[in-house]
C-alpha positions in Angstrom: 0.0 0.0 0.0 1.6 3.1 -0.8 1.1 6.4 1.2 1.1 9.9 0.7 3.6 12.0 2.2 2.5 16.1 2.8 5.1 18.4 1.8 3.8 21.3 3.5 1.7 23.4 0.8 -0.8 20.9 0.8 -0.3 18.8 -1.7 0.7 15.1 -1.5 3.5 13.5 -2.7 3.2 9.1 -2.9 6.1 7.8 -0.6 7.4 4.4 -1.1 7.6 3.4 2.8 5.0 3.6 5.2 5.4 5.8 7.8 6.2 5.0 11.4 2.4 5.9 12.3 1.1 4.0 9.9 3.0 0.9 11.0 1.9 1.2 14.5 -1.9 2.1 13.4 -1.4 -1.7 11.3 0.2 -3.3 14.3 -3.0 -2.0 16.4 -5.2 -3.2 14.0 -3.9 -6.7 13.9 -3.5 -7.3 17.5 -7.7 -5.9 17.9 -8.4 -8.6 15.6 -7.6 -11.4 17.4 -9.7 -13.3 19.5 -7.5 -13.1 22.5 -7.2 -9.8 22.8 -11.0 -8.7 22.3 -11.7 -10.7 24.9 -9.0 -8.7 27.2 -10.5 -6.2 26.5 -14.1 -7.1 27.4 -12.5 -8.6 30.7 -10.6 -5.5 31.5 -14.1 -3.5 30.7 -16.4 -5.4 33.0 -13.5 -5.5 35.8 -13.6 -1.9 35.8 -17.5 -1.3 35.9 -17.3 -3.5 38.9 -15.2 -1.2 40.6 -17.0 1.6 39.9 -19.5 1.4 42.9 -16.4 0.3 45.5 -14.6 3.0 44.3 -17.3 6.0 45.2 -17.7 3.7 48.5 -14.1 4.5 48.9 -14.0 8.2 48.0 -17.2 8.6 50.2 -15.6 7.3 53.3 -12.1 9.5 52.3 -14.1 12.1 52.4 -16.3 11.5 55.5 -12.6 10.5 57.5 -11.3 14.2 56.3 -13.9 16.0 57.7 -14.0 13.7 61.0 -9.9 14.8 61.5 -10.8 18.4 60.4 -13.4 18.5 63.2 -11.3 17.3 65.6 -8.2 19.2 64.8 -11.1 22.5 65.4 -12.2 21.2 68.4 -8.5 20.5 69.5 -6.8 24.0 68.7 -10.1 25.7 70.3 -9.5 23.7 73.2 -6.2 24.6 73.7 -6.9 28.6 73.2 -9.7 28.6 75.8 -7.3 26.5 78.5 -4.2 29.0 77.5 -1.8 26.2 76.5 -1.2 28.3 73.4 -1.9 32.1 72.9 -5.2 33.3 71.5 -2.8 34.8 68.6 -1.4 31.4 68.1 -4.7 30.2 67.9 -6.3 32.7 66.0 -3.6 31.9 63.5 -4.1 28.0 63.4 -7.7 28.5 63.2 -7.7 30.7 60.0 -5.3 28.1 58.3 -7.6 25.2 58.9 -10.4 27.7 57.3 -8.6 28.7 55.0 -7.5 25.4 53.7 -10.4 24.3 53.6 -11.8 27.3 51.6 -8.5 26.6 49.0 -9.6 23.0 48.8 -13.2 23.6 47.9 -12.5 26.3 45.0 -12.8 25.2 41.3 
């Protein structure tokens, strides 16, 4: 099969050799004909739709865990200001990072 080769103003000029895309484009094509491999493929399909539901489980409970430790870690630094372990400048200052973070992670 001879291809066309463009030299730049648009026309096309046949080329004895096929190019290096059009080699790997054949090499595609013959390996998706096989049986083997369509049924790979049909395997690696399905194992990924059964995933699908244990991975939003798992970014659910991700999420769910970050706000638990966020929680806490408010709890804990407001805690610590109203005893005076730390000062209410330190504190003021912690607080308005874990805001503030949280604010940065939520923007789109």
């Amino acid at each position: 099969m001879a291809t066309t080769r463009d030299d730049g103003n648009g026309e096309k000029e046949p080329n004895g050799e096929p190019t290096g895309v059009d080699e790997l484009l054949w090499a595609i094509a013959e390996a998706l004909r096989s049986k083997e491999s369509k049924e790979a493929i049909a395997l690696l399909i399905k194992k990924f739709a059964d995933e699908i539901p244990n991975r939003n489980k798992a970014m659910r409970r991700a999420i769910w865990m970050g706000h638990l430790v966020t929680a806490l870690l408010l709890v804990a630094i407001g805690m610590l200001g109203y005893l005076k372990v730390i000062s209410t400048e330190t504190t003021g200052a912690l607080l308005g990072a874990i805001v503030g973070g949280l604010y940065y992670s939520n923007r789109r």
